[in-house]
C-alpha positions as CSV (number, residue, x, y, z in Angstrom):
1,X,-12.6,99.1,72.5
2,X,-10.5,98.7,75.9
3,X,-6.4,98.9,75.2
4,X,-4.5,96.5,77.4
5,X,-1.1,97.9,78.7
6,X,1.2,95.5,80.1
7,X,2.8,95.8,83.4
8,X,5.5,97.2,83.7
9,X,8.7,95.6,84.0
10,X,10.8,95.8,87.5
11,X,13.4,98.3,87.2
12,X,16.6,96.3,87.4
13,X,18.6,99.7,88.3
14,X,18.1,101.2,92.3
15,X,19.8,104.8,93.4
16,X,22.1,104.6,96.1
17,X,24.4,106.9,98.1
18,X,28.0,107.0,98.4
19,X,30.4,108.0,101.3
20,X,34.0,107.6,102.0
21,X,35.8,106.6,105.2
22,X,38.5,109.5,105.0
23,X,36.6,112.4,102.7
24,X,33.6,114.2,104.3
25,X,32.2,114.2,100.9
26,X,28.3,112.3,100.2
27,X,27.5,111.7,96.5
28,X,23.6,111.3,96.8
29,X,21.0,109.4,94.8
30,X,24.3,107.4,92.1
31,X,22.3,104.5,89.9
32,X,23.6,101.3,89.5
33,X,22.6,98.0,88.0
34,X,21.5,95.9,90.5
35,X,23.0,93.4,88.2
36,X,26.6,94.7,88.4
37,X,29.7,92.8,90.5
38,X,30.9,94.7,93.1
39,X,34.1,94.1,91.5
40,X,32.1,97.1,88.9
41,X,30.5,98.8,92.2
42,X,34.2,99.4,93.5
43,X,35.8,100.5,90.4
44,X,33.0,103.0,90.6
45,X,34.1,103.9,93.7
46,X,37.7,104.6,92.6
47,X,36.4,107.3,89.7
48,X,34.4,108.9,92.1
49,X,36.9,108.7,95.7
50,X,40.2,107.9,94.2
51,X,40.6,105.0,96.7
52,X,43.1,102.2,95.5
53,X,40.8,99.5,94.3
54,X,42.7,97.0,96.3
55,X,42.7,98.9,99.4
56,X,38.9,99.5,99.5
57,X,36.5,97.8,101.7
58,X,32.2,98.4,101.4
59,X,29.7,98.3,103.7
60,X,26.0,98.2,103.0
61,X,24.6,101.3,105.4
62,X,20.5,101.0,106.0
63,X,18.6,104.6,105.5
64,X,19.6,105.2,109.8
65,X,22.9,104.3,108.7
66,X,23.3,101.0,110.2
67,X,25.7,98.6,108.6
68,X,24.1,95.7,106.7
69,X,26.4,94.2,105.2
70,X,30.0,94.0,104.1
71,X,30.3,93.6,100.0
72,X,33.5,91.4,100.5
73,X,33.0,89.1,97.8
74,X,33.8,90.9,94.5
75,X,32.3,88.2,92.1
76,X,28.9,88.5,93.6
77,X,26.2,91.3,92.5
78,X,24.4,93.7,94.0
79,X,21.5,92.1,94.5
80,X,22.9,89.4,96.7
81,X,23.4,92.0,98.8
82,X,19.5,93.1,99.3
83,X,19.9,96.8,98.9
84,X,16.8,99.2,99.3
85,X,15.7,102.8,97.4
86,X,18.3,105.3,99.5
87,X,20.8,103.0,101.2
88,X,24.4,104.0,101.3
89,X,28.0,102.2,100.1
90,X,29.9,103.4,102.5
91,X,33.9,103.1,101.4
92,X,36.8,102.3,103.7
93,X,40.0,103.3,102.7
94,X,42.3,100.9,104.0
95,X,45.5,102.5,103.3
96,X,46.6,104.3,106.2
97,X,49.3,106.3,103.3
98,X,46.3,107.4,100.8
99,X,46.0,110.2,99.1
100,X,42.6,110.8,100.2
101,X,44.0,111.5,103.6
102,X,45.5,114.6,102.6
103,X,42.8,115.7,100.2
104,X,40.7,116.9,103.2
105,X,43.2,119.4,105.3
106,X,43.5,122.5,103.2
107,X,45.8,124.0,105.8
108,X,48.4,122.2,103.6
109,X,47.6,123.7,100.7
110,X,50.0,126.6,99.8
111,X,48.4,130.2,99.4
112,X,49.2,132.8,96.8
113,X,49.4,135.8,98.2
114,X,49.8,139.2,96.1
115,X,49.8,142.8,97.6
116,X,47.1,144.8,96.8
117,X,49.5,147.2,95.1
118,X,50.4,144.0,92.2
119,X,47.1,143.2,92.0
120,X,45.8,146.7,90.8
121,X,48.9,147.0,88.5
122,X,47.4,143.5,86.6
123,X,45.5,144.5,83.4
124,X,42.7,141.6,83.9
125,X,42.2,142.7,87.6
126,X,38.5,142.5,88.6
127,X,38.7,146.3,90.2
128,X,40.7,147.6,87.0
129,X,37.9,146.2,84.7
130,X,34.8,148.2,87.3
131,X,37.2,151.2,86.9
132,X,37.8,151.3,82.9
């Protein structure tokens, strides 16, 4: 007796990448619904970036990086916007004043700094622990 398997149904859900305008950062292979606003797509984008929602633009980047399209509209899905297996959102950070700007230079950050003489005398010290 032959068993019949019915085809498969189209995957409504496509993996995409991410990048930011401002952070050198590139969040590979992220599935969404191909369903999904872009109103959902960018408040995606703020979890993972931190961009203010309303000062965030997307592109549609082809696999060479080429700009498709911009996702302006935030009522339409996805789909409308013909994205392929391995494309890239690409987010613009309007906001000359964002956070993100500062996330990047870690010359700003301020170092601790303890002499080697106050970090031996510390009873958790990785050297004091090798020693015991």
């Amino acid at each position: 007796m032959k068993s019949f398997q019915a085809p498969l149904a189209e995957s409504s859900t496509i993996k995409l990448n991410m990048t930011h305008s401002v952070l050198s950062m590139r969040i590979p292979d992220i599935r969404f619904d191909l369903y999904q606003s872009i109103a959902d797509v960018k408040k995606n984008a703020v979890r993972r970036f931190g961009t203010d929602y309303a000062s965030m633009q997307l592109i549609l980047r082809d696999l060479n990086g080429n700009n498709i399209a911009a996702m302006t509209e935030d009522d339409r899905t996805l789909v409308s916007y013909c994205p392929q297996e391995g494309y890239t959102i690409h987010v613009l950070d309007m906001n000359p004043e964002s956070i993100t700007h500062e996330l990047e230079d870690l010359s700003q950050v301020e170092k601790y700094v303890i002499s080697d003489e106050d970090y031996d005398k510390l009873p958790g010290a990785y050297f004091h622990i090798l020693l015991v």
